[in-house]
MDTraj code that builds the backbone (N, CA, C; nanometers):
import mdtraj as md
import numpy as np

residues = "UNK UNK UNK UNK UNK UNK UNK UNK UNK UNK UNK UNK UNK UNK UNK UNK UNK UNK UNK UNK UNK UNK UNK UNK UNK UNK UNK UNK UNK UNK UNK UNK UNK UNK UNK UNK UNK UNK UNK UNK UNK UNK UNK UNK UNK UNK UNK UNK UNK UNK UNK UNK UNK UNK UNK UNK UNK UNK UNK UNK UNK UNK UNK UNK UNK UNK UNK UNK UNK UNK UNK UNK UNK UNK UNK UNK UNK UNK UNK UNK UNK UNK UNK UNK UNK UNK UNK UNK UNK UNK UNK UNK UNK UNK UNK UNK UNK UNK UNK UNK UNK UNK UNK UNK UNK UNK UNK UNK UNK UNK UNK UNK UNK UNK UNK UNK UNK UNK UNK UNK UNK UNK UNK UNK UNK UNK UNK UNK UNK UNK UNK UNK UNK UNK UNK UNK UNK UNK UNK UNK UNK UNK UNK UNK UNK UNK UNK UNK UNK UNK UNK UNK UNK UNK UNK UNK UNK UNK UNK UNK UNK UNK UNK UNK UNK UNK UNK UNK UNK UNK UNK UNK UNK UNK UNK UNK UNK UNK UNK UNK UNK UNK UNK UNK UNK UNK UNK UNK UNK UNK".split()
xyz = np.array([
    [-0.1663, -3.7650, -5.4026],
    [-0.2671, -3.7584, -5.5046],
    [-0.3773, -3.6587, -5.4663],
    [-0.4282, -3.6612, -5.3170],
    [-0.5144, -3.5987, -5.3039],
    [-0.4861, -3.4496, -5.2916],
    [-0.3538, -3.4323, -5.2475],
    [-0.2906, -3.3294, -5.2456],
    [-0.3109, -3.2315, -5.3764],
    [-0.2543, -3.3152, -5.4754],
    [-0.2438, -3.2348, -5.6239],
    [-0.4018, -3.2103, -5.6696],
    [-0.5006, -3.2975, -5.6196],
    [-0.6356, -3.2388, -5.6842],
    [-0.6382, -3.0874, -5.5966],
    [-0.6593, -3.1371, -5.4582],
    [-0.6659, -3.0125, -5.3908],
    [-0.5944, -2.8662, -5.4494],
    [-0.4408, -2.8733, -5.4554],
    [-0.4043, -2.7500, -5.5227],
    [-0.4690, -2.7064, -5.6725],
    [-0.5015, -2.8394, -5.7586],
    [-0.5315, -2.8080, -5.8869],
    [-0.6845, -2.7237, -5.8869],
    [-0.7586, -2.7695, -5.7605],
    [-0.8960, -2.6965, -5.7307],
    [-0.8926, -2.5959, -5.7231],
    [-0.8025, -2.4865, -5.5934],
    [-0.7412, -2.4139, -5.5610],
    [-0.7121, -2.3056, -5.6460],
    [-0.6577, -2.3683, -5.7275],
    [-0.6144, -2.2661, -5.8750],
    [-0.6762, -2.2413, -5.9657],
    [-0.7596, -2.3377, -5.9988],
    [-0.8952, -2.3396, -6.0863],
    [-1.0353, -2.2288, -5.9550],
    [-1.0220, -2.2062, -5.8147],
    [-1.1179, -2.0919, -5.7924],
    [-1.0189, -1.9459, -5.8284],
    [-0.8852, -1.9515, -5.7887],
    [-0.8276, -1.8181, -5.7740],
    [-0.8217, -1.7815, -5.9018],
    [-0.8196, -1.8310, -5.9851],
    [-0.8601, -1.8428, -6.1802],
    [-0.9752, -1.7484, -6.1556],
    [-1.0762, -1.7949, -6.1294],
    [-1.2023, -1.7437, -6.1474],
    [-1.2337, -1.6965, -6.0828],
    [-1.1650, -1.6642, -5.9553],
    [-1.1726, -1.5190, -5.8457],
    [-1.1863, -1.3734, -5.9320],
    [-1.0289, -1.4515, -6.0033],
    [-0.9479, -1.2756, -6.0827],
    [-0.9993, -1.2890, -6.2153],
    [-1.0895, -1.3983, -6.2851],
    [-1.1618, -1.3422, -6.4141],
    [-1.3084, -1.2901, -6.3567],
    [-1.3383, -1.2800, -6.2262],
    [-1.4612, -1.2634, -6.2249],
    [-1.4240, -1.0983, -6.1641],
    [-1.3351, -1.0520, -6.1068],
    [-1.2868, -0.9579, -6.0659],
    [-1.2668, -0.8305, -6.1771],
    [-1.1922, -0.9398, -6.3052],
    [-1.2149, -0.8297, -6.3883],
    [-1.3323, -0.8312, -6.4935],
    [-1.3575, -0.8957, -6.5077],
    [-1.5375, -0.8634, -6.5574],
    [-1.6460, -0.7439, -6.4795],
    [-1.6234, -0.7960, -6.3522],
    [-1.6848, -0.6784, -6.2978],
    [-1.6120, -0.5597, -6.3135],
    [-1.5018, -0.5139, -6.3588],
    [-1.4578, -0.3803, -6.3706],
    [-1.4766, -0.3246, -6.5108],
    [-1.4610, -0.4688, -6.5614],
    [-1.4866, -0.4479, -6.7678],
    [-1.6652, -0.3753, -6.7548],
    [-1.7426, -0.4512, -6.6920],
    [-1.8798, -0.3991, -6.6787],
    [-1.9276, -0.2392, -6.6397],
    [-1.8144, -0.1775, -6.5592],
    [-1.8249, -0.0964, -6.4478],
    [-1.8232, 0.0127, -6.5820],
    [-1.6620, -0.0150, -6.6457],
    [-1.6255, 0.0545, -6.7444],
    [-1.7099, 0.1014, -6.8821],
    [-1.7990, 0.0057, -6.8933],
    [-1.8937, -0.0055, -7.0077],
    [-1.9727, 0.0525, -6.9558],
    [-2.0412, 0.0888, -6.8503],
    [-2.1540, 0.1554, -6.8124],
    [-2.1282, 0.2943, -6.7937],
    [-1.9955, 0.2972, -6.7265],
    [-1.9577, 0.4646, -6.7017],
    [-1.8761, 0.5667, -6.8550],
    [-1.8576, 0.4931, -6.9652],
    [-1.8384, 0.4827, -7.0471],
    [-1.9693, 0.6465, -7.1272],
    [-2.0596, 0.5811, -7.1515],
    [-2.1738, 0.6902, -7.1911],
    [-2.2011, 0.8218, -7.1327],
    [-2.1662, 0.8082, -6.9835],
    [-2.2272, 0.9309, -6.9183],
    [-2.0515, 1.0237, -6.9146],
    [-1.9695, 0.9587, -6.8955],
    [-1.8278, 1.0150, -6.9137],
    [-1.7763, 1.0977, -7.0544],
    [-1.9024, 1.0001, -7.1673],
    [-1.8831, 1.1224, -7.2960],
    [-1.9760, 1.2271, -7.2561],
    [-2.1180, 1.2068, -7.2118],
    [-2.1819, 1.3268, -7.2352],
    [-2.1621, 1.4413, -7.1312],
    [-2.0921, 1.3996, -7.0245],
    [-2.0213, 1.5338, -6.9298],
    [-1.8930, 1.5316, -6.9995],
    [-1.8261, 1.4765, -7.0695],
    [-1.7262, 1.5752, -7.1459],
    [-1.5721, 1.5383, -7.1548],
    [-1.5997, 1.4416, -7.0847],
    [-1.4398, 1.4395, -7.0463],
    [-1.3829, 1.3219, -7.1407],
    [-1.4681, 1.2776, -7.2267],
    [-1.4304, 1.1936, -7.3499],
    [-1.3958, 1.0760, -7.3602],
    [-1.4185, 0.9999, -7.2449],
    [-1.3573, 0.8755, -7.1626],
    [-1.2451, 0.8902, -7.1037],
    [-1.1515, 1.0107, -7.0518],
    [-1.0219, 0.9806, -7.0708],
    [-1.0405, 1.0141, -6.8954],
    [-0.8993, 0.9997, -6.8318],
    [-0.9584, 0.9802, -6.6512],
    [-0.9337, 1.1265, -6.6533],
    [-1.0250, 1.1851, -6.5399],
    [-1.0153, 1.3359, -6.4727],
    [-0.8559, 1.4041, -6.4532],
    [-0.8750, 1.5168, -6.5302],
    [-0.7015, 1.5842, -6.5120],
    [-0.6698, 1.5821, -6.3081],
    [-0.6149, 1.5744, -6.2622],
    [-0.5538, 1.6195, -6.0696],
    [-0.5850, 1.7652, -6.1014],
    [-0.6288, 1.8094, -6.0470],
    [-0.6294, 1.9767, -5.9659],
    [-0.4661, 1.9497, -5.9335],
    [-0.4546, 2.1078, -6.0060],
    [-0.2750, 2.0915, -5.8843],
    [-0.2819, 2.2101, -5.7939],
    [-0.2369, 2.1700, -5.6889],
    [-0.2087, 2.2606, -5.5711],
    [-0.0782, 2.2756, -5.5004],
    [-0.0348, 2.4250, -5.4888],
    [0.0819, 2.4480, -5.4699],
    [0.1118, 2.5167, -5.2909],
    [0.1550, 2.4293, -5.1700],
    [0.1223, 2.4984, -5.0821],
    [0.1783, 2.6442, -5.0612],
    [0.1259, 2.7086, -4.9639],
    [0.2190, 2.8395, -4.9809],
    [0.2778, 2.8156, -4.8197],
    [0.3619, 2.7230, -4.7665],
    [0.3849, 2.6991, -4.6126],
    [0.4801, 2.5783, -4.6834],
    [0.6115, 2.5687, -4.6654],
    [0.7023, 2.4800, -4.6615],
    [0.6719, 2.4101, -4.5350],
    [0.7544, 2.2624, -4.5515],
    [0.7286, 2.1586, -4.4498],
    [0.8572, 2.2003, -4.3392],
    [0.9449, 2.2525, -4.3111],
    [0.9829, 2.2888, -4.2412],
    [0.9238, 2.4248, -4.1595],
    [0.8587, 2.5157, -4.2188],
    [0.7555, 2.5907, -4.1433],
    [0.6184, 2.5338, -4.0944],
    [0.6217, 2.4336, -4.1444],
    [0.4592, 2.3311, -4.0993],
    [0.5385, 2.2834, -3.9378],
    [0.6469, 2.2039, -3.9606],
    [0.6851, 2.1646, -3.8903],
    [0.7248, 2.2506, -3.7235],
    [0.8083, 2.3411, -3.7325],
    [0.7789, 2.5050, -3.6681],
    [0.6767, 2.4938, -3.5721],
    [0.6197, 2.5134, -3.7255],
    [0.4650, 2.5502, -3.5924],
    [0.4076, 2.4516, -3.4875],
    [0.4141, 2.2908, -3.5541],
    [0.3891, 2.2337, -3.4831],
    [0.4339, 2.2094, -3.3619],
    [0.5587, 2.1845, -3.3340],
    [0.6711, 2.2484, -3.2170],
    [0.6313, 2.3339, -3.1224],
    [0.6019, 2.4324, -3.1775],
    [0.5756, 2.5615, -3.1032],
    [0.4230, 2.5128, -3.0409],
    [0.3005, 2.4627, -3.1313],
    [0.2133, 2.4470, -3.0501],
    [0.2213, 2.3029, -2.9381],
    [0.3339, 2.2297, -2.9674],
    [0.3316, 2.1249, -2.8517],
    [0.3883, 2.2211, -2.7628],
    [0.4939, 2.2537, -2.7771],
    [0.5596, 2.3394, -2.6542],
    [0.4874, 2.4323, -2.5474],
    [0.3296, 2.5134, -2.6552],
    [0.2269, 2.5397, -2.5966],
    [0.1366, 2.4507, -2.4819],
    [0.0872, 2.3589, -2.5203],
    [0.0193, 2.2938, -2.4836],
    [0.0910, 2.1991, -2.3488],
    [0.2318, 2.1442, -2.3601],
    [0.2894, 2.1137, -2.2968],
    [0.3407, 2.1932, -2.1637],
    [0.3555, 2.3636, -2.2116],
    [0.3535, 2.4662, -2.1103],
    [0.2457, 2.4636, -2.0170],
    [0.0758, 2.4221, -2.0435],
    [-0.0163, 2.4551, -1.9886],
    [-0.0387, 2.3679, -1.8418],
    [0.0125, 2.2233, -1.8781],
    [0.0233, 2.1455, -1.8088],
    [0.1061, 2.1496, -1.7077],
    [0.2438, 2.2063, -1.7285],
    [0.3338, 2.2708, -1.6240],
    [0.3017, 2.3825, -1.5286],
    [0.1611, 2.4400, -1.5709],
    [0.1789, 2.5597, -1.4620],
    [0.1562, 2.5291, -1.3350],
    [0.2281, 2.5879, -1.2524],
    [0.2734, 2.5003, -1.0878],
    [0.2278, 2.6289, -1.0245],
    [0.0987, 2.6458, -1.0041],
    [0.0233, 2.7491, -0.8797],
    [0.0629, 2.7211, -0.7648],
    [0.0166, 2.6549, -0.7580],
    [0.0148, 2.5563, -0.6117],
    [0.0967, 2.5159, -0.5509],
    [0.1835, 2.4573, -0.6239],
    [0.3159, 2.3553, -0.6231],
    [0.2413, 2.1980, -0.6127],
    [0.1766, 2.1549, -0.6467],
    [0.1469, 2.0473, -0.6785],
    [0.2263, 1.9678, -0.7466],
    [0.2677, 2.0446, -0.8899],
    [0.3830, 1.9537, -0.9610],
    [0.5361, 1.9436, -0.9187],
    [0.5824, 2.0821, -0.8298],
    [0.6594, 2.0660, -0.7330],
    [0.6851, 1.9406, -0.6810],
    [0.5809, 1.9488, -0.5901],
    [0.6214, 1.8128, -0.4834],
    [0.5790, 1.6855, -0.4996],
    [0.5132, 1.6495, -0.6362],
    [0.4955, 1.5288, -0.6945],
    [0.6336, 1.5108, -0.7656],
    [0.6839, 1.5646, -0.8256],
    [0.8459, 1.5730, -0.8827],
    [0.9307, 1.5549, -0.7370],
    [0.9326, 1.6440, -0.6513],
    [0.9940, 1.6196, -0.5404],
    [1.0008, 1.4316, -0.5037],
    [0.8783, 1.3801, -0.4783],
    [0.8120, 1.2883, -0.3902],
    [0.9043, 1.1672, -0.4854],
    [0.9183, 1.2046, -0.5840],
    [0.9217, 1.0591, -0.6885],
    [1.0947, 1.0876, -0.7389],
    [1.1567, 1.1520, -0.6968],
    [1.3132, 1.1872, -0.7180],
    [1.3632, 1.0891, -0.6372],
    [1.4604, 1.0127, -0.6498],
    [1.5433, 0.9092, -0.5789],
    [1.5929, 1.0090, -0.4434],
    [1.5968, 0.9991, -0.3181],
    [1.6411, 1.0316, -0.1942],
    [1.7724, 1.1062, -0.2218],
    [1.8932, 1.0229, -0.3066],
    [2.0418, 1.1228, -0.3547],
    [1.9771, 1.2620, -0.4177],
    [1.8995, 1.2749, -0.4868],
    [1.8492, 1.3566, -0.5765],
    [1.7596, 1.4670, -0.5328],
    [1.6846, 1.4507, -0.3984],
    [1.6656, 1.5192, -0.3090],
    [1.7297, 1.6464, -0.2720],
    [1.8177, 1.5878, -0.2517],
    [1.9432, 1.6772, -0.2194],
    [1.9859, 1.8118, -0.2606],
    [1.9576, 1.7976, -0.4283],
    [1.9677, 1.9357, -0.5156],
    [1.8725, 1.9771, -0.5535],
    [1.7401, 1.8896, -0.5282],
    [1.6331, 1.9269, -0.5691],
    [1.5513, 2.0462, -0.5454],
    [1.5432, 2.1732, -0.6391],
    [1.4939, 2.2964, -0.6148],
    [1.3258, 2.3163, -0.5638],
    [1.3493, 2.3544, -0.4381],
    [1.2198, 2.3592, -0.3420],
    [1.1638, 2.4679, -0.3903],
    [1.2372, 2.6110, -0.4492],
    [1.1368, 2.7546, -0.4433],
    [0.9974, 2.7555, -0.4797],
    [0.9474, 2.6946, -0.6166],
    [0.8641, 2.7134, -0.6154],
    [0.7557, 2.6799, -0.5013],
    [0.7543, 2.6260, -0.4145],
    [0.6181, 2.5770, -0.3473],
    [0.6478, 2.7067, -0.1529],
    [0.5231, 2.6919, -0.1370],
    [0.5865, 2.8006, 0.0176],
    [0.6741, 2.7658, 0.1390],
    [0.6588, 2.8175, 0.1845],
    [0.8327, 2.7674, 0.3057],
    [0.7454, 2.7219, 0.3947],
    [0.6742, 2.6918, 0.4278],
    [0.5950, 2.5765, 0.5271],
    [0.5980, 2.4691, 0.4767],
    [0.5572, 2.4764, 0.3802],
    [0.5163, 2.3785, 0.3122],
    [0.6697, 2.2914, 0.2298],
    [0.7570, 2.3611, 0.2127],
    [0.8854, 2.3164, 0.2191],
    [0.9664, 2.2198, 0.3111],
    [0.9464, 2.3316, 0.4083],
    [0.9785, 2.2987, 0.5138],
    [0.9122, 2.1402, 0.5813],
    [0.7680, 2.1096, 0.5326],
    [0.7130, 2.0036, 0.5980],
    [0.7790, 1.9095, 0.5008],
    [0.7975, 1.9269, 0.3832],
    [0.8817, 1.7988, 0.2895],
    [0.9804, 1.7650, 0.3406],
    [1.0891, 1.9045, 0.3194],
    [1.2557, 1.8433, 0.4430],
    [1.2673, 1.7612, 0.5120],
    [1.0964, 1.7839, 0.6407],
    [1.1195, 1.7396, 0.7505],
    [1.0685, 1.5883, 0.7845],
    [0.9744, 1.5308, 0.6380],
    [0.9283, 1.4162, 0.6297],
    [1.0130, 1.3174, 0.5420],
    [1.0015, 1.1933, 0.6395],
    [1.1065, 1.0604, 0.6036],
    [1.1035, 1.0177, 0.4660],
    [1.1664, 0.9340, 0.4108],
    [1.1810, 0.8627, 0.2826],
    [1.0499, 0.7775, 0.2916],
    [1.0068, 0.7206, 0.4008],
    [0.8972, 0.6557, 0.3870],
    [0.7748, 0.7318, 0.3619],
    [0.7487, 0.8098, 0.4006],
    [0.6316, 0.9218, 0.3605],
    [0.6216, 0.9299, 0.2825],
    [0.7621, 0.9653, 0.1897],
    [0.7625, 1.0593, 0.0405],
    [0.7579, 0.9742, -0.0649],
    [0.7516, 0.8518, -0.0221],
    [0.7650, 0.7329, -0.1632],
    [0.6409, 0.7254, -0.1085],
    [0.5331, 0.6834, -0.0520],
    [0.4013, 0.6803, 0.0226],
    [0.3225, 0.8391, -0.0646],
    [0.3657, 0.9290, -0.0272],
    [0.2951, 1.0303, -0.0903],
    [0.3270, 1.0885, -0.2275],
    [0.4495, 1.0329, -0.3369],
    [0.5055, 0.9881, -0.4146],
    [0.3748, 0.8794, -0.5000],
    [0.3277, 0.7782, -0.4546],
    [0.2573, 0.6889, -0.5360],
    [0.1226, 0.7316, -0.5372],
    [0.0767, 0.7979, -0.4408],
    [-0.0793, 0.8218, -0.4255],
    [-0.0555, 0.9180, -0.5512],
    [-0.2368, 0.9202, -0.5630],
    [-0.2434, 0.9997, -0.6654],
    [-0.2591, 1.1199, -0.7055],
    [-0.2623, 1.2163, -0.7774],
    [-0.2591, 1.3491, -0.7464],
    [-0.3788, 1.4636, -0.6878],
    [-0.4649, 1.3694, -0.6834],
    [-0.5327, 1.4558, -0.5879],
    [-0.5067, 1.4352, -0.4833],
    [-0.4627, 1.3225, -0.4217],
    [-0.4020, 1.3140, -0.2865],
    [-0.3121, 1.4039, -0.2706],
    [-0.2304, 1.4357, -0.3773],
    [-0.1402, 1.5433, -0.3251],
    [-0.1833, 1.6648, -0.3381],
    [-0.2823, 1.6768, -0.4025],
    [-0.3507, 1.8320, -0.4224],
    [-0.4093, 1.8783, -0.2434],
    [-0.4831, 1.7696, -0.2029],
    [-0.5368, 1.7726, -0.0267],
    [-0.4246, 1.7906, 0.0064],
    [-0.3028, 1.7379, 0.0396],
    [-0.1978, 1.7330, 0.0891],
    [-0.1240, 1.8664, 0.1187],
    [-0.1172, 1.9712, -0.0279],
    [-0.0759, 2.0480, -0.0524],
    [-0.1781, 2.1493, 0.0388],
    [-0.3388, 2.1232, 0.0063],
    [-0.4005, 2.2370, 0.1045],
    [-0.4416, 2.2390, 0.2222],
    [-0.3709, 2.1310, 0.2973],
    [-0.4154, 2.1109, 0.4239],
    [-0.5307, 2.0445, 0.4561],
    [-0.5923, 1.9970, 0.3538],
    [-0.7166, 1.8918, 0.3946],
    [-0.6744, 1.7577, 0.3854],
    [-0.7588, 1.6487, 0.4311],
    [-0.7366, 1.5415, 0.4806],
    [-0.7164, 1.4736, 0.3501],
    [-0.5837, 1.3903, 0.3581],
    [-0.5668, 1.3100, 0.1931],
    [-0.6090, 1.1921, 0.2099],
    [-0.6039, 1.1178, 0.3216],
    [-0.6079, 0.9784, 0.3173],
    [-0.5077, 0.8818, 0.2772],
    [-0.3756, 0.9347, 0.2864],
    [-0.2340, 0.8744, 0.2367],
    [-0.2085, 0.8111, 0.3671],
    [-0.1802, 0.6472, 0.3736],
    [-0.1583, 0.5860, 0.4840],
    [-0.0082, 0.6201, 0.4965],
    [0.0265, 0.6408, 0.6349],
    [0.1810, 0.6389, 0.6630],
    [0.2099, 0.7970, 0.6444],
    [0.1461, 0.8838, 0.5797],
    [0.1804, 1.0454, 0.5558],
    [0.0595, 1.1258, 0.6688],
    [0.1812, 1.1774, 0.7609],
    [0.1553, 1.2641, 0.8351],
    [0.0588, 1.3849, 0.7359],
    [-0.0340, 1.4563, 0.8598],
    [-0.1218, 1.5805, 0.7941],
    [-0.0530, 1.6870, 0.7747],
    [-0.0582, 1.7711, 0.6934],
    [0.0029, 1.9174, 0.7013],
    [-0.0793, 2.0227, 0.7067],
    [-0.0854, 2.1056, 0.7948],
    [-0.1659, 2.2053, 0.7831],
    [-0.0924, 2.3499, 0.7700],
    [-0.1195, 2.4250, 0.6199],
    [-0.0329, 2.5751, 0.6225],
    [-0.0783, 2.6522, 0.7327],
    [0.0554, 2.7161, 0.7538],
    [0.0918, 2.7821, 0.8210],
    [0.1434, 2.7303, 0.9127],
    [0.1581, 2.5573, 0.9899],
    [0.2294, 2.5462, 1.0757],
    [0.2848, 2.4211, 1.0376],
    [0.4154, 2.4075, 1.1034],
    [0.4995, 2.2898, 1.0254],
    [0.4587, 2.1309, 1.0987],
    [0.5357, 2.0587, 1.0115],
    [0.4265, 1.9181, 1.0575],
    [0.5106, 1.8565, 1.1719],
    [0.4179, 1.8343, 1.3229],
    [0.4430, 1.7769, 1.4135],
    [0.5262, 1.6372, 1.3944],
    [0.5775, 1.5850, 1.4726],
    [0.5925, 1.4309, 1.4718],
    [0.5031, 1.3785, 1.5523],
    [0.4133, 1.2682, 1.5109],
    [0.3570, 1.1661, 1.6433],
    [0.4484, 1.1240, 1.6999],
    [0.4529, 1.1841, 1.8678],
    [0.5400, 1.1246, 1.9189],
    [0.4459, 1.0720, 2.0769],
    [0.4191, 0.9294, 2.0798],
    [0.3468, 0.8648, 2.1872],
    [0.3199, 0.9028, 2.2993],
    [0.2166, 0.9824, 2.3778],
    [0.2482, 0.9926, 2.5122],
    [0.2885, 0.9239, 2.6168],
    [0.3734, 0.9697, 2.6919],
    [0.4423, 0.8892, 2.7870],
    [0.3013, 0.8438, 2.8707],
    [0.3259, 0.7373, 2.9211],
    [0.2242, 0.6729, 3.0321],
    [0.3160, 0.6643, 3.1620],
    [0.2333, 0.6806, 3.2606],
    [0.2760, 0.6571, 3.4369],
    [0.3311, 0.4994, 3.4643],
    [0.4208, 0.4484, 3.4948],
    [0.4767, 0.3569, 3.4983],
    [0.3865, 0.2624, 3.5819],
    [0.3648, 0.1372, 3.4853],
    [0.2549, 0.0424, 3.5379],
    [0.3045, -0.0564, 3.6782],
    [0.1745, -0.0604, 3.7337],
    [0.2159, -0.1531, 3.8672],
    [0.2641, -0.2969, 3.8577],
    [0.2960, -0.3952, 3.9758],
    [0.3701, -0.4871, 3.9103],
    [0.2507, -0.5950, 3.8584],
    [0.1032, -0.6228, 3.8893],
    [0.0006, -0.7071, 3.8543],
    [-0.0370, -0.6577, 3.7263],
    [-0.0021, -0.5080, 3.6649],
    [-0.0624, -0.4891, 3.4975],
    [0.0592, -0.5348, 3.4312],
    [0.1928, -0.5511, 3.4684],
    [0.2941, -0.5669, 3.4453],
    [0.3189, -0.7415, 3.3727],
    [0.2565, -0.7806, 3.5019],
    [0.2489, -0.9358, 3.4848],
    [0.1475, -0.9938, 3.4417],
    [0.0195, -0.8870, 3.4416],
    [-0.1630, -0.9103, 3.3085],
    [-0.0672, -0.8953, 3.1407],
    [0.0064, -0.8041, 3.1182],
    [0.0868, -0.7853, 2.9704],
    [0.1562, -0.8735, 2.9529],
    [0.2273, -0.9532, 3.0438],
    [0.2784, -1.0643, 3.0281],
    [0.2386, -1.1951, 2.9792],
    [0.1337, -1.2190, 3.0699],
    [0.0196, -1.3438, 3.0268],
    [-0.0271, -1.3212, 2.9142],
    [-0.0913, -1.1776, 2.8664],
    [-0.1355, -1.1495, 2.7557],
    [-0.0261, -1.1648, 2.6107],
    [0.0234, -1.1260, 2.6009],
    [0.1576, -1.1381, 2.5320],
    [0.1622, -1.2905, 2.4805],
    [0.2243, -1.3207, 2.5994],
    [0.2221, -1.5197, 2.6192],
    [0.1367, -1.5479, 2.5193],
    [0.0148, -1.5262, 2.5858],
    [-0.1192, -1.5892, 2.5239],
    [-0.1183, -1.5492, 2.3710],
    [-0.1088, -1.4476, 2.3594],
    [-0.1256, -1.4051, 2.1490],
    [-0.0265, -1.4462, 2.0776],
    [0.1015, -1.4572, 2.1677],
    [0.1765, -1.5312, 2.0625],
    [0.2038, -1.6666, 2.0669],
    [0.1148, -1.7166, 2.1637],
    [0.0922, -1.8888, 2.1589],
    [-0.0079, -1.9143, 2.0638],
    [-0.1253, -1.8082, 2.0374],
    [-0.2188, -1.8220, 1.9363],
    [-0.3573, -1.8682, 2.0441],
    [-0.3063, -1.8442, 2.1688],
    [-0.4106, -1.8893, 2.2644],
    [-0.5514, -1.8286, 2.2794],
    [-0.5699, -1.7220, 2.1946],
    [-0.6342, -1.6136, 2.2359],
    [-0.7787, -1.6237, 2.1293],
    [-0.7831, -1.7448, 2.0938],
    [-0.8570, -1.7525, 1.9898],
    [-0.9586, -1.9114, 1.9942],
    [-0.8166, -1.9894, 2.0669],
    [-0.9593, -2.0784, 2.1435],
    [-1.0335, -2.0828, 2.2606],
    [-1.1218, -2.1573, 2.2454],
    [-1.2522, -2.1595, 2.2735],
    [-1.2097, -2.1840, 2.4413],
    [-1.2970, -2.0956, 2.5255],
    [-1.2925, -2.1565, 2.6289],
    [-1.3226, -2.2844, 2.7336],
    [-1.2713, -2.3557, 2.7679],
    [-1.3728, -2.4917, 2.8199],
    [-1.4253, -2.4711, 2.9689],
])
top = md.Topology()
chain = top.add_chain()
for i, resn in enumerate(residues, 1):
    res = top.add_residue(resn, chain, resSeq=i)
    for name in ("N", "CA", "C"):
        top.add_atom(name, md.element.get_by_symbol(name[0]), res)
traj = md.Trajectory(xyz[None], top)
């Protein structure tokens, strides 16, 4: 019951939504009515202007092409090799393989060749100014990626050997050892 008043309400506003909707346009019409005769146009609606392009949509189209292809060119230009070896860095390791080095310089080639899969997915995610430093020999801040400096190819850290320890530092690394991985090293002394 309460249902059917509700819809019958319902219909009785959307009633008088759309008679009040068009009253206001009947009004609109009556007012614009006078000034529509005395500029001329007699009540009747404004003729369209027609316009005829002189550029078919397949030459619209053309052009547009051509200027992405522009704009898309600008972004590619590889001075540096920056986009080089960000393309390089982010190629799956198989893909490496055929991957065309010329553009970038033979040091600098050469230091990619010679750096691991871990580096290159490491200098691969950083971001491109990291690889822009990278590329000029200044400091990038890429954890795990060795420095490169042009003109000479990139070293390996390789640890200096130490003088073979006596047998009491031998047996201090021992205790020590012991101790950090007992977790000893952290309580308190008594």
């Amino acid at each position: 019951m309460l249902r059917a008043i509700g819809r019958a309400l319902m219909s009785a506003l959307s009633g008088l939504w759309k008679n009040t909707l068009g009253v206001v346009n009947w009004c609109e019409q009556l007012l614009r009515w006078p000034f529509s005769v005395i500029v001329g146009n007699g009540g009747r609606a404004m003729p369209t202007p027609g316009y005829k392009p002189d550029v078919s949509s397949t030459q619209l189209l053309e052009e547009f092409d051509e200027a992405r292809a522009r704009r898309a060119a600008v972004h590619t230009l590889d001075r540096d090799g920056v986009d080089t070896v960000l393309s390089y860095t982010r190629t799956t390791p198989a893909g490496r393989a055929t991957f065309d080095l010329g553009p970038v310089k033979e040091d600098l080639r050469t230091a990619l060749l010679d750096m691991s899969d871990l580096e290159l997915d490491a200098l691969g995610r950083a971001g491109l100014s990291a690889i822009r430093k990278f590329v000029d020999g200044k400091p990038h801040g890429v954890f795990g990626v060795r420095a490169f400096t042009p003109g000479q190819p990139i070293k390996a850290v390789v640890p200096e050997r130490t003088e073979p320890k006596t047998v009491q530092e031998r047996m201090l690394w021992r205790v020590r050892a012991r101790a950090e991985k007992a977790g000893l090293q952290f309580q308190m002394p008594r």
